[in-house]
C-alpha positions in Angstrom: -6.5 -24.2 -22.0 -8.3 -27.4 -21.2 -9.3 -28.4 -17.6 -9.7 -31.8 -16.3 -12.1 -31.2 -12.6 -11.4 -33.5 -10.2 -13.6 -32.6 -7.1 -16.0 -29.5 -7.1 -17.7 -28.4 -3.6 -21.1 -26.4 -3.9 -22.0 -24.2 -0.7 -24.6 -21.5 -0.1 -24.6 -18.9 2.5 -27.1 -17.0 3.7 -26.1 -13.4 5.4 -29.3 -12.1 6.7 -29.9 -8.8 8.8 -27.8 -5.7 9.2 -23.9 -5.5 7.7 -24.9 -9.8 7.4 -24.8 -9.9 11.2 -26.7 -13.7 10.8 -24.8 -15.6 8.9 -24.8 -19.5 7.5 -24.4 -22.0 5.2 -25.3 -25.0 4.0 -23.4 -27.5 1.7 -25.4 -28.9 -1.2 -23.8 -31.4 -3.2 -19.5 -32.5 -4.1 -18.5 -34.0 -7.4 -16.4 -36.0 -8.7 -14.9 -36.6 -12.0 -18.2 -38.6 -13.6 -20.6 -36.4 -11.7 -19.4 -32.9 -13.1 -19.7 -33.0 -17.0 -23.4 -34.1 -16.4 -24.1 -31.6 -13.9 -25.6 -28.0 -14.9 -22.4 -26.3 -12.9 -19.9 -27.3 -16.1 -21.9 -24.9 -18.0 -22.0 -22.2 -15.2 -18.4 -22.1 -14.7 -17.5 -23.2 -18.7 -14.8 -20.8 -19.4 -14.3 -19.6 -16.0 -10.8 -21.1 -14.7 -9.2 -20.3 -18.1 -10.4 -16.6 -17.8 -9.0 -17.2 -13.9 -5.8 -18.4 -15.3 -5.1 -15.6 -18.1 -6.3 -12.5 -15.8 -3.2 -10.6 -15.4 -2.0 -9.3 -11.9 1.1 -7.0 -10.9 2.7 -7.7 -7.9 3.0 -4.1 -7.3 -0.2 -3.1 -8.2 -1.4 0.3 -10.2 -3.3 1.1 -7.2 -4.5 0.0 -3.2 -8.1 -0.7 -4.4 -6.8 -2.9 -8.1 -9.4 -6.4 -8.1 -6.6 -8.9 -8.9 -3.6 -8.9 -6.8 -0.5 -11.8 -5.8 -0.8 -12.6 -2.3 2.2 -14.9 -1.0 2.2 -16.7 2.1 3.8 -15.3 5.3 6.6 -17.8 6.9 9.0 -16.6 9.8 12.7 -16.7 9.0 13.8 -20.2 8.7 10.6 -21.8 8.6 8.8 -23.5 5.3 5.7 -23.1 3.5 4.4 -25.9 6.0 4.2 -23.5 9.2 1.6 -21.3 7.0 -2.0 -22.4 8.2 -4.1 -20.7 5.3 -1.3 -22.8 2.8 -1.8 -26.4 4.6 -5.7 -25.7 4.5 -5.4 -25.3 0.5 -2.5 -27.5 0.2 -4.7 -30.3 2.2 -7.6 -29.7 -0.7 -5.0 -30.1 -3.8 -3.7 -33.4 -2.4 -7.1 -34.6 -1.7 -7.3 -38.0 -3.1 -11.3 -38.9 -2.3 -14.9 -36.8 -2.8 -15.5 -37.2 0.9 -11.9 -35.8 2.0 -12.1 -33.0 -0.6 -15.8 -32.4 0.9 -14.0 -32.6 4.6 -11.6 -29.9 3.5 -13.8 -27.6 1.5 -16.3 -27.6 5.0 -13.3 -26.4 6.4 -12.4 -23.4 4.3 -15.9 -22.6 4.4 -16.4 -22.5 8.4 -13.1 -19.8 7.9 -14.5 -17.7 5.0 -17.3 -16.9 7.3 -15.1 -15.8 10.0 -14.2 -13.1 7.5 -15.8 -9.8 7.7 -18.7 -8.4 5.3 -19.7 -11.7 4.1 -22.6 -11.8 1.7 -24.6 -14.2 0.9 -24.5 -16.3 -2.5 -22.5 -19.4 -3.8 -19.1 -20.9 -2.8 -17.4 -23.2 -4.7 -13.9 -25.0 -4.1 -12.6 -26.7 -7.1 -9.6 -29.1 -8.0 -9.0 -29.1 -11.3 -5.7 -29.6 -13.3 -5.2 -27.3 -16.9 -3.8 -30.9 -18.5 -1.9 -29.6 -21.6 0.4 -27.4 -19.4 0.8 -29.2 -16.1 0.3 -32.7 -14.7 -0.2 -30.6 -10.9 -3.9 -29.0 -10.0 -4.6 -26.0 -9.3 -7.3 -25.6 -6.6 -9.9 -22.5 -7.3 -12.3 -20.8 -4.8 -15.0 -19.0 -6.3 -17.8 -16.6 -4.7 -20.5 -16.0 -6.9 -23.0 -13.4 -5.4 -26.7 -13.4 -5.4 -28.6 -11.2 -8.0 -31.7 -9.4 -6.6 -35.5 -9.6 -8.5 -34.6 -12.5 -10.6 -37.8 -14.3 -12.4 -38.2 -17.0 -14.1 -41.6 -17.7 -16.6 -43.3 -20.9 -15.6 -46.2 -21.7 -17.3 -49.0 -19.7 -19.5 -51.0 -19.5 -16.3 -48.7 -17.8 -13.6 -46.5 -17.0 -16.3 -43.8 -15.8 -14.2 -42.1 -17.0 -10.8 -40.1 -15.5 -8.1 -36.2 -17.1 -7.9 -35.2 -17.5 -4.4 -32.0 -17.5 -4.5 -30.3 -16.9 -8.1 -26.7 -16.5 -8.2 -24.9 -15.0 -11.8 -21.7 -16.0 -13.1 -21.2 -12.3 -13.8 -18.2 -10.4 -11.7 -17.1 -14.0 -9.9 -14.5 -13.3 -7.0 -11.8 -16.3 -6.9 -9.1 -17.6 -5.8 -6.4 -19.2 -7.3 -3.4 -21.8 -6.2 -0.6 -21.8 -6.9 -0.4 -18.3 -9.0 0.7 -19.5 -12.7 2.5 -16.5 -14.2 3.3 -18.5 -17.3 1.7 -21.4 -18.3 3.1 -24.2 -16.7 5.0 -22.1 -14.4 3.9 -22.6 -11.1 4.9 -20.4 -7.8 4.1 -22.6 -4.5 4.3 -19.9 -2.4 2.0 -17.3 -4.4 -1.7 -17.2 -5.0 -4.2 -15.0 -7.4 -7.2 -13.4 -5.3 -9.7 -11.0 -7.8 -12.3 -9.4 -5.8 -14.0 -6.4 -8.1 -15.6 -5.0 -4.7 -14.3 -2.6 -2.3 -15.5 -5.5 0.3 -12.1 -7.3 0.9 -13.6 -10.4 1.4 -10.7 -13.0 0.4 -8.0 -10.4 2.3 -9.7 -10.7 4.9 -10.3 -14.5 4.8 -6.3 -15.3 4.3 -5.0 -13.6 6.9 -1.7 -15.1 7.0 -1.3 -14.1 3.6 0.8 -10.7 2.5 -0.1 -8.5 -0.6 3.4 -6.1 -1.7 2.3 -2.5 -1.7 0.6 -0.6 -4.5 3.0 1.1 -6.9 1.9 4.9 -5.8 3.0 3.7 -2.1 5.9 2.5 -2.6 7.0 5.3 -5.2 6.2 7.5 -2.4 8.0 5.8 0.3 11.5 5.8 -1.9 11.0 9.5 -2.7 10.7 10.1 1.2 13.9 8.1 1.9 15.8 10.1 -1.0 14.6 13.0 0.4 16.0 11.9 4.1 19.3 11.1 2.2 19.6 14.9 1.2 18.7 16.1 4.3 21.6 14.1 6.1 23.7 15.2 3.1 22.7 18.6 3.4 22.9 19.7 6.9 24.6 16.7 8.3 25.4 17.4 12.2 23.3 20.8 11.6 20.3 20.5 14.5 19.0 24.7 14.2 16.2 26.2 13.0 16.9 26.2 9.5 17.3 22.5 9.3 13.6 22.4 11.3 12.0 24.5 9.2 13.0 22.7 5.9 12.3 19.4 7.4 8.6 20.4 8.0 8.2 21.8 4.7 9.0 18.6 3.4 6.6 17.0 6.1 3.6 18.8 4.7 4.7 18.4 1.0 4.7 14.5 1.6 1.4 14.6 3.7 -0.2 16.7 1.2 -2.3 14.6 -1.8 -2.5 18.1 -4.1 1.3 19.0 -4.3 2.6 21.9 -5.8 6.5 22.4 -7.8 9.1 22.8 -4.4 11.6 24.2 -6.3 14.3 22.7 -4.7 16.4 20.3 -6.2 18.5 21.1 -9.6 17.5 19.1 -12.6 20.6 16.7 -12.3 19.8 15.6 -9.0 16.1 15.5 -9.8 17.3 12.9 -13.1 19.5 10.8 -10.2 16.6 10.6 -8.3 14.5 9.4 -11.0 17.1 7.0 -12.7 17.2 5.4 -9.4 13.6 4.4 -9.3 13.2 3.2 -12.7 16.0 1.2 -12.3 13.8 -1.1 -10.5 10.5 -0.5 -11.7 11.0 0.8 -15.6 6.8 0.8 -16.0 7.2 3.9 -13.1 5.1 7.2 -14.4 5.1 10.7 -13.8 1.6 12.7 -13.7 0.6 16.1 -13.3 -1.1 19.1 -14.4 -0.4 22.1 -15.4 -3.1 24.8 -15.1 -5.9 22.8 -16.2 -4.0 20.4 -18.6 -3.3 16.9 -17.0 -0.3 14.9 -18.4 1.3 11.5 -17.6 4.3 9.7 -19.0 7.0 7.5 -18.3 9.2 8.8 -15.5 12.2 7.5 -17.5 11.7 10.1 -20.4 12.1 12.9 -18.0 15.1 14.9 -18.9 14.5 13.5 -22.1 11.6 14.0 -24.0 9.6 15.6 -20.7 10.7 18.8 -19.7 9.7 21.2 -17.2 11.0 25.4 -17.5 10.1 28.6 -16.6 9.7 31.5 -19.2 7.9 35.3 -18.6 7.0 34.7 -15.4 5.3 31.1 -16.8 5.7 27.1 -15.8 6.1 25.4 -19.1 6.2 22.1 -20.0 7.9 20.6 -23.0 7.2 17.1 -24.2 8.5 16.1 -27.4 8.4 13.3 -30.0 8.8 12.5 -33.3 5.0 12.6 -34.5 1.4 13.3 -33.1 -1.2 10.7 -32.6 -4.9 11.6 -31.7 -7.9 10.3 -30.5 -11.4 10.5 -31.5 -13.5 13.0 -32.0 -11.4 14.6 -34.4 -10.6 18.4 -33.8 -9.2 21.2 -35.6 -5.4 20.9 -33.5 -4.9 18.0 -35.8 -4.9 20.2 -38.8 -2.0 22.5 -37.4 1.1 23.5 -39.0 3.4 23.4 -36.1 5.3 26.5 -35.7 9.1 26.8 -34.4 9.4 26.7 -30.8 10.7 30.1 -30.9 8.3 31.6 -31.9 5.9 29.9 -29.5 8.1 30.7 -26.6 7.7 34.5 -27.7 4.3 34.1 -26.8 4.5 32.6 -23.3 3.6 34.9 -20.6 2.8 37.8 -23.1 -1.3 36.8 -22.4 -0.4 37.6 -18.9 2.2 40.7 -18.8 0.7 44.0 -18.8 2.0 44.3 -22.3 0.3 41.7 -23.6 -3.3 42.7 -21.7 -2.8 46.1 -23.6 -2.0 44.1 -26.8 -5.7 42.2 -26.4 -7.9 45.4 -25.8 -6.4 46.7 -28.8 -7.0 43.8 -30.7 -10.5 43.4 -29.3 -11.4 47.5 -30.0 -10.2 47.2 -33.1 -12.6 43.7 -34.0 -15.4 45.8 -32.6 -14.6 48.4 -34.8 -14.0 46.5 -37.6 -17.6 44.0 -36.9 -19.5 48.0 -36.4 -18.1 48.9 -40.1 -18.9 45.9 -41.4 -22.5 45.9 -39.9 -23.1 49.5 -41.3 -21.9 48.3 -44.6 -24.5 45.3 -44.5 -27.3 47.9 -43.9 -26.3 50.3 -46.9 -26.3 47.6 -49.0 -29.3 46.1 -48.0 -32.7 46.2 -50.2 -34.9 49.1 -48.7 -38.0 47.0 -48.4 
């Protein structure tokens, strides 16, 4: 994906004493066209807006804290793109038709950034640059490069090495991207592409009239509450006594609770409703958990179906199954295993754990005893005398 840069603003900001409490920033120097491919930044940033461009984001991310998320700009009902400030600000740069306007702008976004809080210092650069064999539009990029600590440089063979100021390092970049391309050529006006690998929410903070859709887990977590209402009301409908109370607040504390245990409630139909009605929007959904000290994940769709969970002897078991086995490196002895019939296997659940089966291992650890005494008093007949 080739890149043709239009205008590129170069800022630094300095964040001096506690939490950054001092902050400024200085502009350096705006390009143009002719000024950037002779400049030492088109080798900085040489790769950088395609790897912008290609890094993939969910709009429902895996998690709260994921680095790359789609924001999209917040409009009341019945108003336009135009009534979003943070979207005129970068709208204003992408149009900008002059150095000295782009310059104007960029000044602008800056002044905002450092509104934001936990600001630290290092580089900001604003960027207009269009990827020319996919769209004629630009895309406009904001990128926050930090500064790296105990950077030298060597000099001559007399001092031989120098101090560096200020270094910043093209390594772990923060941006911003607009609009958000899913596809290329595909542009989405009222999305942009924030990555931010820091717990600092820098650019979150920055956009404020900009709205992120919740992280998978929540959301998974709000539907299972609202199913769960659904039953109540099913349940005990007009019912207002104790009963109703007390199962209520044992589903409280079972959704407030991050280490939950099996309830024990629902039949496995109802349970395979529930899930068919979540995957049914979000097919990528999984289930995890662990069992004893095994942890397991998988597609929520294959529950009922090639994920099982039972009870047997007393036991929780769960059954996954599939048409082969793959493994993983190291290599261990399981992978030599002739798989025996699930009968049999389920003979042996719960037996480790029934007094029948404790029985069964002291007898079966007398009698190795026994057997490694017989064998050691062998060994010592037959041994030479001296």
């Amino acid at each position: 994906m080739d890149f043709i840069v239009h205008y590129v603003s170069f800022f630094v900001i300095q964040a001096e004493g506690e939490d950054g409490a001092s902050k400024s920033f200085k502009h350096f120097q705006t390009l143009d066209r002719d000024d950037y491919p002779e400049s030492a930044l088109q080798s900085f940033l040489d790769g950088e807006f395609q790897r912008i461009c290609k890094r993939k984001a969910e709009r429902h991310p895996p998690s709260e804290n994921a680095p790359t998320k789609i924001g999209r700009f917040v409009a009341e009902p019945g108003y336009e793109l135009a009534s979003n400030a943070n979207y005129n600000l970068l709208q204003r740069l992408r149009e900008s038709e002059s150095k000295e306007a782009f310059h104007g702008f960029a000044d602008e976004l800056v002044r905002l950034y450092m509104e934001a809080a936990a600001v630290r210092g290092g580089a900001l650069i604003v960027v207009k640059a269009t990827p020319n064999r996919h769209t004629d539009e630009p895309l406009l990029f904001i990128l926050k490069c930090d500064f790296e600590q105990k950077i030298a440089r060597i000099t001559d063979e007399k001092q031989l090495i120098a101090h560096v100021e200020m270094a910043i390092s093209a390594r772990n970049i923060k941006s911003i991207q607009y609009p958000h391309m899913p596809e290329d050529g595909m542009l989405e006006p009222w999305e942009l592409k924030i990555h931010q690998a820091s717990h600092a929410r820098y650019f979150e903070d920055f956009l404020r009239f900009v709205r992120y859709e919740k992280a998978m887990p929540e959301l998974m977590s709000e539907q299972m509450i609202t199913m769960v209402h659904e039953y109540m009301e099913d349940k005990w409908q007009d019912y207002a006594g104790e009963e109703r109370e007390r199962e209520a607040g044992q589903f409280e504390a079972w959704a407030a609770s991050e280490k939950r245990e099996l309830m024990e409630r629902w039949p496995q139909e109802q349970v395979a409703a529930a899930a068919e009605r979540l995957v049914e929007h979000r097919p990528n959904l999984s289930v995890a958990f662990k069992l004893g000290g095994v942890s397991v994940k998988g597609p929520l769709a294959e529950f009922g179906r090639s994920i099982h969970f039972a009870r047997h002897n007393g036991r929780y078991v769960a059954l996954i199954e599939g048409d082969s086995f793959l493994f993983d490196q190291p290599m261990s002895p399981v992978e030599l295993l002739q798989a025996p019939e699930l009968t049999d296997v389920i003979e042996r659940i719960g037996a480790a754990s029934s007094p029948e089966g404790d029985a069964a291992a002291d007898r079966a650890s007398d009698e190795a005893e026994a057997s490694g005494r017989l064998s050691g008093e062998r060994e010592e007949d037959d041994s030479t005398p001296w």
